[in-house]
N, CA, C, O and CB atoms as a CASP TS submission, in Angstrom:
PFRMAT TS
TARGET T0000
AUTHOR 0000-0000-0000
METHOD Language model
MODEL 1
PARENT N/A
ATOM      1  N   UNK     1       0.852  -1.196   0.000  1.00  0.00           N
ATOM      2  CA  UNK     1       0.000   0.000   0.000  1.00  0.00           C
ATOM      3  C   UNK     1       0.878   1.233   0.000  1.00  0.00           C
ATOM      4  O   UNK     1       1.917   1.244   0.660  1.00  0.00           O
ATOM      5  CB  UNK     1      -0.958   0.013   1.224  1.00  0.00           C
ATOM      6  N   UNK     2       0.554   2.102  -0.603  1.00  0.00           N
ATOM      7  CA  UNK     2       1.699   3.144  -1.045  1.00  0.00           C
ATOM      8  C   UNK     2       1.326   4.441   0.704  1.00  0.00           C
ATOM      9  O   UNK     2       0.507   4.324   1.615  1.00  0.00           O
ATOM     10  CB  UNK     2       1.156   4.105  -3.334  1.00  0.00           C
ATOM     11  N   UNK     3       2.060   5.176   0.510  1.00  0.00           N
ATOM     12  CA  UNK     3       1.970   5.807   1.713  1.00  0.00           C
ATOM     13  C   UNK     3       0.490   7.272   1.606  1.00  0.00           C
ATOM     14  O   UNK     3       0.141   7.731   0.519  1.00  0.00           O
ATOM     15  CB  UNK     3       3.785   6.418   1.987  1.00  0.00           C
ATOM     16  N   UNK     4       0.015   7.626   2.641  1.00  0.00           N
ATOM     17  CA  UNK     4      -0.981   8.500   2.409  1.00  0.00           C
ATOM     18  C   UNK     4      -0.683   9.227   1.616  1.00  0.00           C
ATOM     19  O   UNK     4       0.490   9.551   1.429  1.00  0.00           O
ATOM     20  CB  UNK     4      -1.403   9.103   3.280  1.00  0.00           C
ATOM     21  N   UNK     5      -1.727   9.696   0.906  1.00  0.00           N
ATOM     22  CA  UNK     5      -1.708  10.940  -0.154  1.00  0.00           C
ATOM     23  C   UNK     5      -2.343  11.670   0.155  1.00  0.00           C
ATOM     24  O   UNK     5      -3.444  11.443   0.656  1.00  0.00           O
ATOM     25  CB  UNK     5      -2.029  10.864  -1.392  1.00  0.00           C
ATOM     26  N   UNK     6      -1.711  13.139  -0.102  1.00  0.00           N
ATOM     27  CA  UNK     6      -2.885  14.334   0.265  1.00  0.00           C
ATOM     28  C   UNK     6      -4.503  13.808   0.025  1.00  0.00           C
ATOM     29  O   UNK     6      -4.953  12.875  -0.639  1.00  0.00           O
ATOM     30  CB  UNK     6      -2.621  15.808  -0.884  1.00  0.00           C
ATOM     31  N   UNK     7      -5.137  14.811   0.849  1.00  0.00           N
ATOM     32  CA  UNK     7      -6.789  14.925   0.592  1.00  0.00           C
ATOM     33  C   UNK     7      -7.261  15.083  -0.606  1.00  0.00           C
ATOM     34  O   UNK     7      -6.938  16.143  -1.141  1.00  0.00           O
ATOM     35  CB  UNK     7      -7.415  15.988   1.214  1.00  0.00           C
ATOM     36  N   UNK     8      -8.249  14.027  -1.503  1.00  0.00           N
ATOM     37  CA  UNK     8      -8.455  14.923  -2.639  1.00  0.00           C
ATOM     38  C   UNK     8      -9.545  15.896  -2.366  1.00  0.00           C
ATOM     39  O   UNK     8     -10.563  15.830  -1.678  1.00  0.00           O
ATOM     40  CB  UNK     8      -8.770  14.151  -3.884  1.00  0.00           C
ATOM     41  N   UNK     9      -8.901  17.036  -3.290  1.00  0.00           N
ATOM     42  CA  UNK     9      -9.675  18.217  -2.510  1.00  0.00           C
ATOM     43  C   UNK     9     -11.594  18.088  -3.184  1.00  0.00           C
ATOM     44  O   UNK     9     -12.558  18.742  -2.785  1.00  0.00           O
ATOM     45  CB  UNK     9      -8.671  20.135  -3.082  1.00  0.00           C
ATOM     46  N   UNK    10     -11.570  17.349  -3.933  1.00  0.00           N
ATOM     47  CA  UNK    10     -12.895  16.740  -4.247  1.00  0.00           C
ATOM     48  C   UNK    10     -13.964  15.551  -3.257  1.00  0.00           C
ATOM     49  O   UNK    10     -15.133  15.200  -3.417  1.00  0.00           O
ATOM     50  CB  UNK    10     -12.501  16.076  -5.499  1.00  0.00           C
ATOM     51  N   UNK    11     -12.863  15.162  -2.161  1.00  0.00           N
ATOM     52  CA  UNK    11     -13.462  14.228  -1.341  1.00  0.00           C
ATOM     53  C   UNK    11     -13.125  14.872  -0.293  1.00  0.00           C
ATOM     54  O   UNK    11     -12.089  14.595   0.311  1.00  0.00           O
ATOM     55  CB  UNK    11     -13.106  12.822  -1.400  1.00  0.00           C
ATOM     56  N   UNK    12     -13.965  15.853   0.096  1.00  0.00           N
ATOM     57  CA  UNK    12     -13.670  16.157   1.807  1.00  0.00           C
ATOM     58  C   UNK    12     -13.842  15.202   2.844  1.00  0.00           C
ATOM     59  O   UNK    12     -13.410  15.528   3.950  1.00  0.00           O
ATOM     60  CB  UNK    12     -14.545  17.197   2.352  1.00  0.00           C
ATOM     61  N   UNK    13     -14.300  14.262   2.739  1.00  0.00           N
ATOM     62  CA  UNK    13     -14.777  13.317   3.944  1.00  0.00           C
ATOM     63  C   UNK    13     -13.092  12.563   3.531  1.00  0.00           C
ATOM     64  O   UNK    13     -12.783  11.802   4.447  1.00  0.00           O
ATOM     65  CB  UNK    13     -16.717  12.119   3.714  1.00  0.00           C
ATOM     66  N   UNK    14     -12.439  12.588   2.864  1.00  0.00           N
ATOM     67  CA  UNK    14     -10.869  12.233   3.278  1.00  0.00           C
ATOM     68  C   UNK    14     -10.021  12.814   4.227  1.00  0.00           C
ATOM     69  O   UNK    14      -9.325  12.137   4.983  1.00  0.00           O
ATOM     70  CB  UNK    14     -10.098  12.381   2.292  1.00  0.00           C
ATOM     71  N   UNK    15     -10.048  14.150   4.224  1.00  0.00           N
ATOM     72  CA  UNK    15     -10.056  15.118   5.358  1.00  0.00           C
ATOM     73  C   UNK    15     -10.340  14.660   6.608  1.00  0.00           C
ATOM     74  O   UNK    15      -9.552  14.317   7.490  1.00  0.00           O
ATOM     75  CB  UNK    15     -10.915  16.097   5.164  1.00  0.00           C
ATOM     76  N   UNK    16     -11.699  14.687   6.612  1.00  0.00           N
ATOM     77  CA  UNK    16     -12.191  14.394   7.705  1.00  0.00           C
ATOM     78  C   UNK    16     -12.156  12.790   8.006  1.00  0.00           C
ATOM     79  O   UNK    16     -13.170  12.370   8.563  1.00  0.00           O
ATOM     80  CB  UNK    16     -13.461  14.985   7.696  1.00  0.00           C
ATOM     81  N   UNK    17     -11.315  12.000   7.771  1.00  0.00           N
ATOM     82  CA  UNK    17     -11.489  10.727   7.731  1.00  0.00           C
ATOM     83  C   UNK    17      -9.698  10.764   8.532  1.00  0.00           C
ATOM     84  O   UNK    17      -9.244  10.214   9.536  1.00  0.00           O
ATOM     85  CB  UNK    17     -11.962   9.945   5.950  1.00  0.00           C
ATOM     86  N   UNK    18      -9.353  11.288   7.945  1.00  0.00           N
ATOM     87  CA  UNK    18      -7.925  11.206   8.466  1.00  0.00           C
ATOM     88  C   UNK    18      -7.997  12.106   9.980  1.00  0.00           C
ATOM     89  O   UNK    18      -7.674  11.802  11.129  1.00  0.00           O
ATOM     90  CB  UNK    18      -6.730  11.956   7.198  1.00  0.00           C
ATOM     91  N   UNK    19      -8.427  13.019   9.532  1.00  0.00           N
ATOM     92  CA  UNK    19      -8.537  13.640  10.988  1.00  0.00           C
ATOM     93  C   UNK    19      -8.842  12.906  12.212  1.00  0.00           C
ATOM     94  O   UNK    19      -8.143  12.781  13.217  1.00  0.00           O
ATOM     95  CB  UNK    19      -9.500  14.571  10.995  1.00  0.00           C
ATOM     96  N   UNK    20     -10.127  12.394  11.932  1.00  0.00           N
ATOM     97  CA  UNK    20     -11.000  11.350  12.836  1.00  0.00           C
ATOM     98  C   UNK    20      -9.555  10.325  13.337  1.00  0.00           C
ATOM     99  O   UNK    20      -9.292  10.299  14.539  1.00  0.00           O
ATOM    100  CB  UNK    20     -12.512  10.297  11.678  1.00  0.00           C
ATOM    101  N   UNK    21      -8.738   9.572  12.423  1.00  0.00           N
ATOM    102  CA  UNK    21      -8.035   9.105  12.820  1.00  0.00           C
ATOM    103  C   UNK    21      -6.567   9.371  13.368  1.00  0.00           C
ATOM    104  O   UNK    21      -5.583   8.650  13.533  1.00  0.00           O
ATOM    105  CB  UNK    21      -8.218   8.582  12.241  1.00  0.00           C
ATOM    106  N   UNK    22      -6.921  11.099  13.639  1.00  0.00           N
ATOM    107  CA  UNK    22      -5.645  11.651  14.691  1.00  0.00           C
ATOM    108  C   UNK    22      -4.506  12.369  13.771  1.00  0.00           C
ATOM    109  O   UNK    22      -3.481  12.935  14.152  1.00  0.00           O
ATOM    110  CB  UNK    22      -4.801  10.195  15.619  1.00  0.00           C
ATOM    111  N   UNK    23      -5.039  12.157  12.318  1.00  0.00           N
ATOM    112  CA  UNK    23      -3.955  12.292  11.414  1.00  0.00           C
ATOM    113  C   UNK    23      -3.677  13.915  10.929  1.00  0.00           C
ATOM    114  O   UNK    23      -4.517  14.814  10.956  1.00  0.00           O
ATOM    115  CB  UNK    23      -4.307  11.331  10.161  1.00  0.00           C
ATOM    116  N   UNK    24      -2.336  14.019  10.502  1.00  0.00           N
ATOM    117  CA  UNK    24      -2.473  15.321   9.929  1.00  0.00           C
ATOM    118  C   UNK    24      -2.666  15.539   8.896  1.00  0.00           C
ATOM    119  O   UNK    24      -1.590  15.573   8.298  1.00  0.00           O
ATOM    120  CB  UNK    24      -1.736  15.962  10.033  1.00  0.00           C
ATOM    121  N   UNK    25      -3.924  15.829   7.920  1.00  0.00           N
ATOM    122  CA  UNK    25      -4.008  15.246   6.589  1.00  0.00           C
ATOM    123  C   UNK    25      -3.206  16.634   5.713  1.00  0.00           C
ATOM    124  O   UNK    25      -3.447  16.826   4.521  1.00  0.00           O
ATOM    125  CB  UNK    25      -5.863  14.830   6.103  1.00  0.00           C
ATOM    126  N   UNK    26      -2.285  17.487   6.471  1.00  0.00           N
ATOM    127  CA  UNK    26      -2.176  19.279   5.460  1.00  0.00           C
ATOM    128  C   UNK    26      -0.604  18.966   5.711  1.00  0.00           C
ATOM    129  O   UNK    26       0.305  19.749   5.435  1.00  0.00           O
ATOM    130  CB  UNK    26      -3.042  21.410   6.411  1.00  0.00           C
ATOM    131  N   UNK    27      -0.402  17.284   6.461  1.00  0.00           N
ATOM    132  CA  UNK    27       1.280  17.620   6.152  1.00  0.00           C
ATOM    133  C   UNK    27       1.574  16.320   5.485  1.00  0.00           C
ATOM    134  O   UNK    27       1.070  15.200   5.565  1.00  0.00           O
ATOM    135  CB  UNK    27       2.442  17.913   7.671  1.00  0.00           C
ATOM    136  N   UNK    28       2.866  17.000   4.583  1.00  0.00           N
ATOM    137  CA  UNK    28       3.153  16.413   3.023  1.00  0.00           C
ATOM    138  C   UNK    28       3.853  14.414   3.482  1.00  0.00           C
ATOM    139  O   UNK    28       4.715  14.307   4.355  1.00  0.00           O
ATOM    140  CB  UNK    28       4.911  17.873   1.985  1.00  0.00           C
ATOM    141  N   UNK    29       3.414  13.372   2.895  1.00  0.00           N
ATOM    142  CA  UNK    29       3.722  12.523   3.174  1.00  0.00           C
ATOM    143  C   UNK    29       5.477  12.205   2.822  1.00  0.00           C
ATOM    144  O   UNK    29       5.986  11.131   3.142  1.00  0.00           O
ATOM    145  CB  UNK    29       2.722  11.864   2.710  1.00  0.00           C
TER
END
């Protein structure tokens, strides 16, 4: 599995999905 990728800015609930899981989804993998 390749490593996180930014949010697509078309799927906000990725955002918020990463968040939920503590994550920082605005810093660069």
């Amino acid at each position: 599995r390749k490593a996180p990728r930014a949010p697509d800015p078309d799927r906000p609930e990725d955002l918020w999905k990463a968040l939920d899981r503590g994550e920082d989804p605005t810093r660069e993998a």
